[in-house]
C-alpha positions in Angstrom: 13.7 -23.7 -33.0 12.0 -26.7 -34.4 11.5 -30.6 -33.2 13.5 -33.4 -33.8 11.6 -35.1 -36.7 11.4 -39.3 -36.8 10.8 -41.0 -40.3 7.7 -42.9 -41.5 7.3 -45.4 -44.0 3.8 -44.4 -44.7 3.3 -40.8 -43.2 5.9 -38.5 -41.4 3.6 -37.3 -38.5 5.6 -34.6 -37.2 5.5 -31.0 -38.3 7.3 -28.2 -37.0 6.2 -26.4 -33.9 7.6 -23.2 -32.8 7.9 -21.0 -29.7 8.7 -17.2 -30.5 9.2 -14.5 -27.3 7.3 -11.7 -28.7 7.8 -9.7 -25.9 9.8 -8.9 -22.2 8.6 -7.0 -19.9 10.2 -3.5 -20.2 12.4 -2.2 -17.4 11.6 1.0 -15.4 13.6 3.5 -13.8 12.7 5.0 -9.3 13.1 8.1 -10.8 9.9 10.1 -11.7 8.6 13.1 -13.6 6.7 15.8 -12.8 7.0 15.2 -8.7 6.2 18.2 -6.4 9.1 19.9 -6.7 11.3 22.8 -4.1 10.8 26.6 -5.6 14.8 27.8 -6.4 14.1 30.4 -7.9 11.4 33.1 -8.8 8.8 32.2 -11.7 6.9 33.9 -14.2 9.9 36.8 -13.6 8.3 39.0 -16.3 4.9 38.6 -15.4 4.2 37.0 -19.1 1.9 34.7 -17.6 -1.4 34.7 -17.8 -0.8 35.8 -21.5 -3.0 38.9 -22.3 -2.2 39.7 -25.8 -4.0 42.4 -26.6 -1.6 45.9 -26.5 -2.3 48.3 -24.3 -5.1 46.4 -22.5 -4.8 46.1 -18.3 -6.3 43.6 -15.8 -7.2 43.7 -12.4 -7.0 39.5 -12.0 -7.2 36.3 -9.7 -3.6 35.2 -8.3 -4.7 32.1 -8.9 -3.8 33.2 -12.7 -0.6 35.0 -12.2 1.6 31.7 -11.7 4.4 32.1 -9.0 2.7 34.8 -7.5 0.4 35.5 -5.0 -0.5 39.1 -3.2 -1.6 40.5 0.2 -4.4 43.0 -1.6 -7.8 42.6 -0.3 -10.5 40.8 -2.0 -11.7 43.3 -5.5 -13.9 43.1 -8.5 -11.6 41.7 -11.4 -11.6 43.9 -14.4 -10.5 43.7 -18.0 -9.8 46.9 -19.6 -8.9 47.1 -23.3 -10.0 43.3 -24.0 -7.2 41.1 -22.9 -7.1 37.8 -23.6 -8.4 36.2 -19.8 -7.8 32.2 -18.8 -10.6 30.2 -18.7 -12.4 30.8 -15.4 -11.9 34.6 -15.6 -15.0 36.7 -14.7 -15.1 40.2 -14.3 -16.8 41.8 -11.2 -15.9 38.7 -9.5 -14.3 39.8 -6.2 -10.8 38.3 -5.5 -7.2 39.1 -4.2 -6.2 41.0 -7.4 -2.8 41.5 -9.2 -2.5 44.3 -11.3 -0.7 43.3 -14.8 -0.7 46.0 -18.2 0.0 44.6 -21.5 2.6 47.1 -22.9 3.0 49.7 -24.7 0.0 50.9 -22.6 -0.1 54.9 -22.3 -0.3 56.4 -18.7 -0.9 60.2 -18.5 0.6 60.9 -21.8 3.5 58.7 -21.4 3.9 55.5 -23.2 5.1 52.5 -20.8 7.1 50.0 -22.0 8.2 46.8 -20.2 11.6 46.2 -18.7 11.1 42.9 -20.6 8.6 40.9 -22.3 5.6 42.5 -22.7 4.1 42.3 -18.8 4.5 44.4 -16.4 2.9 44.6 -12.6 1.6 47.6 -10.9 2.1 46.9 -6.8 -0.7 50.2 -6.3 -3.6 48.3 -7.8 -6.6 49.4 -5.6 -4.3 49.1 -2.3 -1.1 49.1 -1.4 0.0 46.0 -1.5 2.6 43.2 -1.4 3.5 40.3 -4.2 5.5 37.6 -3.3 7.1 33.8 -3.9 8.2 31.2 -1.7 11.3 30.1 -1.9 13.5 27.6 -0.5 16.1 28.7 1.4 19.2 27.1 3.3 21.1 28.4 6.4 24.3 30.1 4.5 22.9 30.7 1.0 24.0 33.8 -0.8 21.0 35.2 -2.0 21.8 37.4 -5.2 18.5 39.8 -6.5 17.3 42.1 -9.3 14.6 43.4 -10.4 13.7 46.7 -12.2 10.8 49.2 -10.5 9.7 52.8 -12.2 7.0 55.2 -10.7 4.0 55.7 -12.3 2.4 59.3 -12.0 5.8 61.8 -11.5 8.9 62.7 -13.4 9.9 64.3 -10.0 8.2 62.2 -7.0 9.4 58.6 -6.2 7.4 55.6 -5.6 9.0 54.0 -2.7 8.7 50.0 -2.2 10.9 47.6 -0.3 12.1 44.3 -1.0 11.5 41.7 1.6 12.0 38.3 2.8 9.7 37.6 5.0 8.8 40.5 7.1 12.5 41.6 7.1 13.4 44.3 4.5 15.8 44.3 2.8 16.4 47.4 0.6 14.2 50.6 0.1 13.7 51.8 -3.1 12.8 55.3 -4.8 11.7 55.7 -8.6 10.0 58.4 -10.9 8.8 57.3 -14.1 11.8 58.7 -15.9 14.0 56.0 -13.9 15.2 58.8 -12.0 15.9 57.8 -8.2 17.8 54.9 -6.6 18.4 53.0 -3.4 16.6 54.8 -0.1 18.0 52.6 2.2 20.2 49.0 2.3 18.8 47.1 5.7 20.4 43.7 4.6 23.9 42.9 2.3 24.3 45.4 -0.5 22.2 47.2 -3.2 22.6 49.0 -6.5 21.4 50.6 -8.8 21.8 51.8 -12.3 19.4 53.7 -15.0 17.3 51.4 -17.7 15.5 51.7 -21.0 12.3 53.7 -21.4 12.5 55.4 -17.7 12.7 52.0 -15.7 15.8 51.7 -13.1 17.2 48.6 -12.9 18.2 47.0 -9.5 21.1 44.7 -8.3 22.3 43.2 -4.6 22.9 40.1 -2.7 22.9 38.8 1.2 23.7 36.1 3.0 20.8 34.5 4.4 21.1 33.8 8.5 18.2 32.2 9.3 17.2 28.5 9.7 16.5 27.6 6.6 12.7 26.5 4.7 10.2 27.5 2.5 10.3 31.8 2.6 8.4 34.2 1.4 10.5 36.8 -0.9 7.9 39.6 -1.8 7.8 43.5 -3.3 5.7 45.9 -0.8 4.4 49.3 -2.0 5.3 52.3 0.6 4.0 55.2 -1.6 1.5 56.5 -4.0 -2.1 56.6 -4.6 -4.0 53.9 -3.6 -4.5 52.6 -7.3 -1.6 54.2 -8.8 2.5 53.4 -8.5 5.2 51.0 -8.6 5.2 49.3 -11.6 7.3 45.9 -11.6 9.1 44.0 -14.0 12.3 41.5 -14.5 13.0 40.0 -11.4 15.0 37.0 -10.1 16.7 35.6 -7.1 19.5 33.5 -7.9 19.9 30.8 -5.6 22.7 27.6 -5.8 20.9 25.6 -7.9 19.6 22.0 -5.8 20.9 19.1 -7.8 20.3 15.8 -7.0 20.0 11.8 -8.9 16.7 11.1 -9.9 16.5 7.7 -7.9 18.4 5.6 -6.0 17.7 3.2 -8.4 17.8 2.5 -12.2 17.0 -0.1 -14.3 17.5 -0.8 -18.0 16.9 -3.9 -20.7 20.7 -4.5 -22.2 20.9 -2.7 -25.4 18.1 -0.2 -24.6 17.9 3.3 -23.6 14.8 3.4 -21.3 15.3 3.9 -17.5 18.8 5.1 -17.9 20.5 6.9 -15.3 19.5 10.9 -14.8 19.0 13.7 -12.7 16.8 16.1 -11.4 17.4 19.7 -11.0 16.0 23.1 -9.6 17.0 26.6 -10.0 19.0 28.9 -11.7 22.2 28.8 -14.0 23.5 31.7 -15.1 26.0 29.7 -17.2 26.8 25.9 -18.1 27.7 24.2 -15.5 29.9 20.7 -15.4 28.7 17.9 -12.7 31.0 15.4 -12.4 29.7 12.1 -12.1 32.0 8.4 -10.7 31.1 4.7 -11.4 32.1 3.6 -8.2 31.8 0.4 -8.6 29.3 -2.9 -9.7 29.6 -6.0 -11.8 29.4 -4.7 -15.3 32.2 -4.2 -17.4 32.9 -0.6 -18.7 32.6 -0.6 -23.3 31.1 -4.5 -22.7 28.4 -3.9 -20.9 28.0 0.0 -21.1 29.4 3.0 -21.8 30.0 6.2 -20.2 30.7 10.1 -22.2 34.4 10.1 -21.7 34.8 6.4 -21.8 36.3 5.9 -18.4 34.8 5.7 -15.0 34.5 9.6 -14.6 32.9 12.0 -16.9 31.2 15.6 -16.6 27.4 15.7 -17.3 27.2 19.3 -18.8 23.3 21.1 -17.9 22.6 24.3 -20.5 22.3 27.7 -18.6 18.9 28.3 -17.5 15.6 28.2 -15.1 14.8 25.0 -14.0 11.7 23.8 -11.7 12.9 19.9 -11.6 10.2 18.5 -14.3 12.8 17.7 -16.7 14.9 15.3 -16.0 18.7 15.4 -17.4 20.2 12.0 -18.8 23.9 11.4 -17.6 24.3 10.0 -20.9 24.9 6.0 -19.8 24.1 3.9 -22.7 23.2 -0.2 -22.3 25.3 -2.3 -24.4 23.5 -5.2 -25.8 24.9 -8.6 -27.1 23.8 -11.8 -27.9 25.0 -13.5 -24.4 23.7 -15.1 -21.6 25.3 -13.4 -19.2 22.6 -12.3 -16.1 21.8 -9.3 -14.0 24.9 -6.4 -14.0 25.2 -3.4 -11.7 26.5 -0.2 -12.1 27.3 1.9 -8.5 27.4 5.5 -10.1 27.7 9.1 -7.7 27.5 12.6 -7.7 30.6 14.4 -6.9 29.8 18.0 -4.4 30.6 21.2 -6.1 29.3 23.7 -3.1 30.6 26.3 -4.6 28.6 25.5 -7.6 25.7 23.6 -6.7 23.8 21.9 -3.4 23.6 18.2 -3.2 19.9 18.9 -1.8 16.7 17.1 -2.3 15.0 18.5 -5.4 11.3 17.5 -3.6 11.6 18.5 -0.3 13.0 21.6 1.1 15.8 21.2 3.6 16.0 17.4 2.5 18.9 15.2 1.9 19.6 14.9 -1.6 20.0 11.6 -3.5 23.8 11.4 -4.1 24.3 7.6 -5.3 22.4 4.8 -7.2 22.4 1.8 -8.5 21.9 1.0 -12.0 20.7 -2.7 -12.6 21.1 -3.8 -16.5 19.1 -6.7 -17.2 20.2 -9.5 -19.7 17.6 -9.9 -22.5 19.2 -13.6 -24.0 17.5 -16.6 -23.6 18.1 -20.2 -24.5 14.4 -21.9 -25.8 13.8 -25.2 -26.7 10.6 -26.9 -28.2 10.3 -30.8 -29.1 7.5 -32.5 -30.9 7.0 -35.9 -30.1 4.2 -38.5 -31.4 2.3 -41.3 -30.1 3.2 -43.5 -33.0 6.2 -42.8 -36.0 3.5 -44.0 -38.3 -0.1 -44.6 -39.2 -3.2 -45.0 -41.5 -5.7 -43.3 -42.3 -8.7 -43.2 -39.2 -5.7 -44.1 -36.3 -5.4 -41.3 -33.9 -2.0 -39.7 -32.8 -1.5 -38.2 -29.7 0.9 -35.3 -30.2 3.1 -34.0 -27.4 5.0 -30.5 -27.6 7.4 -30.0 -24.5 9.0 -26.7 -24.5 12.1 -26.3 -22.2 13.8 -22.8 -20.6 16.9 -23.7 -20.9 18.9 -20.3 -19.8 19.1 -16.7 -19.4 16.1 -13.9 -18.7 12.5 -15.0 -18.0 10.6 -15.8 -21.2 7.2 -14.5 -20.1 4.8 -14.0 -22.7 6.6 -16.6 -25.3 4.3 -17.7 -27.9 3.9 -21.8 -29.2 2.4 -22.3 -32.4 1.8 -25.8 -34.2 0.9 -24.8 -37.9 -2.1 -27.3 -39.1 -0.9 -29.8 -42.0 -2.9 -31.5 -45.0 -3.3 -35.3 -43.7 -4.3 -34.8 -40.3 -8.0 -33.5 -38.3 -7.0 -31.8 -35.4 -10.4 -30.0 -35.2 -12.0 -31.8 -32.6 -8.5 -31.3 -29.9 -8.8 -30.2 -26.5 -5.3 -29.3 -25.6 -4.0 -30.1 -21.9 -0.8 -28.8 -20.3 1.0 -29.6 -17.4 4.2 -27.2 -16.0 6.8 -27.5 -14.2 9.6 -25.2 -12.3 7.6 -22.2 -12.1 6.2 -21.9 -15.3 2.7 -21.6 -16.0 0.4 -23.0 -18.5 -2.0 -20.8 -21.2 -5.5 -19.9 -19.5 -8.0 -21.9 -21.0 -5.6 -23.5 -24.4 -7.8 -24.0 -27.6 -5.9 -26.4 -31.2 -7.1 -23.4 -33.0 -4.9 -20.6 -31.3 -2.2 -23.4 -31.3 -2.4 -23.8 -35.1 -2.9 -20.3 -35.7 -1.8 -17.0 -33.7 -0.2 -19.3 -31.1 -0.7 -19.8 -27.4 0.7 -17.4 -25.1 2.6 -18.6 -22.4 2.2 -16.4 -19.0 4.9 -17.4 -16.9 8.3 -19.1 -18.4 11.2 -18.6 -16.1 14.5 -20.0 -16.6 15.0 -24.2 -15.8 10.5 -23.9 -16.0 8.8 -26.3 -18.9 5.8 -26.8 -20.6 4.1 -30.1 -21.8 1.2 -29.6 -24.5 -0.6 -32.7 -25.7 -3.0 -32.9 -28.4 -4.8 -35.9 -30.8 -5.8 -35.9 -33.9 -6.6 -38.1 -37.0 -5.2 -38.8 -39.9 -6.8 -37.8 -43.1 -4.4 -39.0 -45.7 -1.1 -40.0 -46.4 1.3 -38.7 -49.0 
């Protein structure tokens, strides 16, 4: 945008100004990443975590290193047999409640063990009998669905028992040698399987439904039999819970024509398989294919989330896209929701166990058009060399989206001393003047304007003298 220039007989005194927006304020979503979120489902199933390394070594180790887990076994000297790779902080002979993990192959009594999966294994027999666990969140009526694989340690004919347990409730017994031999002692809750496995583990399978009142629970393996340091190993477990699944905010916003701050959501658990949530605009001001578009191009459309484990750090775009144009046309709102799928998912709060979940949201698109206007203006159309000329530039909002952080430049010519200026502003409408104006940011990098909202304007004056004349 330039000024309106007037004609001189002897000098033409005007020179083009210019006022740029090199920059808008980006827009930003309510939701978040990396909140505290609700345990669905068991972690670190394998036990591959804290990463040892090393084949055949074995650690007796902090469960503040074994993520997920955490154990009833008294406080005991760590130890590091076989140089395993230990986490920082590690120290050996430091006392602590200890989890048992091997590194496999590792060979017991002449017998090579292998893990059910991974690498990692657990030994529930570490120095005591003991019980590892999770908390999970549960909800009154969940199916609980659970596997896990357990083989004895010291005997191809006597079982290591353990039980399975939520809270202090069992609910199965259990029975293997360490040739997988063995099987379910006892179902106290739902039903219970079981069926051989590789390399003399046995794998097994059940489910309940859950009566209680819901919560955070603790879901944990206790040892019944064997030595004190030796028996039940542990490996590939899960509880497969309804996945929570709710909106990552109850509200959205995005710049027209950009993808930041789109529309997501937040989930935690397990899928076993893909699974299709179908999401509604449900209403708002913007225009479907004008303003935005949607996956299927009409006002319903399935957001499809990959099989998998999810702890709700990720957040899972719903695949809204701004549309952006060259028009003036304000602030638009999409009303978008979640339709229920109980028998697929819970509409639960992903951050707070037994909370609502976030069904609906607003997404807010905001226009990025604006309509600027600068005008250059002199005290007189013409002069001689020595007069002074009083300069004004008055630069007007005309329209559209606040222009905060607009830049006003006023290139220096040959013919005119501006050196000795001291700028003044006055504003109106809102807007607010540059902090502390100088001529040589005006002729060169430009003055930044803070505050330059829509109907706001800004009068810059300046003198200077004139030099020469063409």
């Amino acid at each position: 945008m330039t000024d309106h220039p007037c004609l001189s007989r002897r000098r033409t005194l005007l020179t083009a100004a210019t006022v740029a927006v090199l920059g808008l304020a980006s827009a930003g979503a309510s939701a978040q990443v990396g909140v505290a979120a609700v345990q669905r489902s068991f972690i670190n199933l394998s036990f591959e975590q804290p990463n040892l390394q090393t084949e055949g070594c074995r650690v007796y180790i902090d469960q503040q290193y074994v993520p997920g887990w955490t154990t009833t076994h008294g406080a005991f000297g760590q130890q590091n047999v076989g140089d395993c790779v230990t986490p920082p902080g590690f120290v050996a002979g430091q006392p602590a409640p200890i989890i048992e993990l091997w590194r496999t192959p590792r060979t017991n009594s002449g017998l090579t063990v292998i893990a059910r999966s991974g690498a990692q294994i657990a030994e529930l027999n570490a120095e005591q009998l003991s019980r590892i666990s999770q908390n999970v969140c549960l909800v009154p009526g969940d199916n609980v669905r659970w596997r896990f694989s357990h083989k004895g340690r010291a005997s191809p004919t006597t079982q290591d028992q353990m039980q399975f347990l939520l809270d202090t409730t069992p609910i199965v017994q259990v029975g293997t040698t360490n040739t997988g031999d063995g099987g379910v002692a006892t179902t106290f809750v739902g039903t219970a399987g079981s069926n051989a496995g590789p390399n003399g583990w046995r794998d097994y399978t059940g489910e309940f439904a859950y009566s209680g009142g819901g919560g955070v629970t603790n879901i944990g393996f206790e040892a019944l039999s064997g030595a004190a340091t030796t028996g039940n190993f542990l490996d590939d477990i899960q509880v497969l819970l309804k996945p929570f699944i709710e909106l990552a905010g109850t509200g959205f916003q995005t710049v027209e024509g950009q993808g930041v701050g789109a529309p997501s959501l937040r989930i935690v658990g397990t899928l076993d398989a893909d699974l299709a949530i179908l999401v509604t605009v449900t209403g708002g001001t913007a225009q479907i294919g004008d303003d935005y578009t949607t996956p299927s191009g009409t006002a319903a459309f399935d957001v499809v989330i990959p099989a998998g484990t999810y702890d709700g750090d990720v957040l899972v775009p719903l695949g809204l896209v701004s549309v952006g144009n060259a028009t003036i046309d304000g602030t638009r709102t999409v009303e978008i929701a979640l339709t229920p799928s109980p028998d697929d998912f819970l509409l639960s709060s992903t951050e707070s166990c037994g909370g609502s979940g976030i069904a609906a949201a607003t997404w807010t698109l905001l226009d990025d058009d604006l309509d600027l206007a600068i005008e250059k203006s002199a005290s007189v159309t013409d002069a001689s060399p020595g007069d002074t000329v009083t300069f004004n530039l008055r630069i007007s909002h005309l329209d559209g989206v606040a222009a905060d952080g607009a830049v006003v430049r006023d290139p220096a010519v040959v013919g005119l001393d501006c050196s000795a200026a001291v700028p003044t502003c006055s504003a109106t409408s809102g807007a607010v003047c540059p902090a502390s104006p100088t001529i040589g940011a005006l002729q060169g990098s430009g003055l930044v304007i803070p505050t330059l909202p829509a109907g706001g304007t800004l009068d810059i004056g300046f003198s200077c003298v004139v030099t020469a004349v063409p």
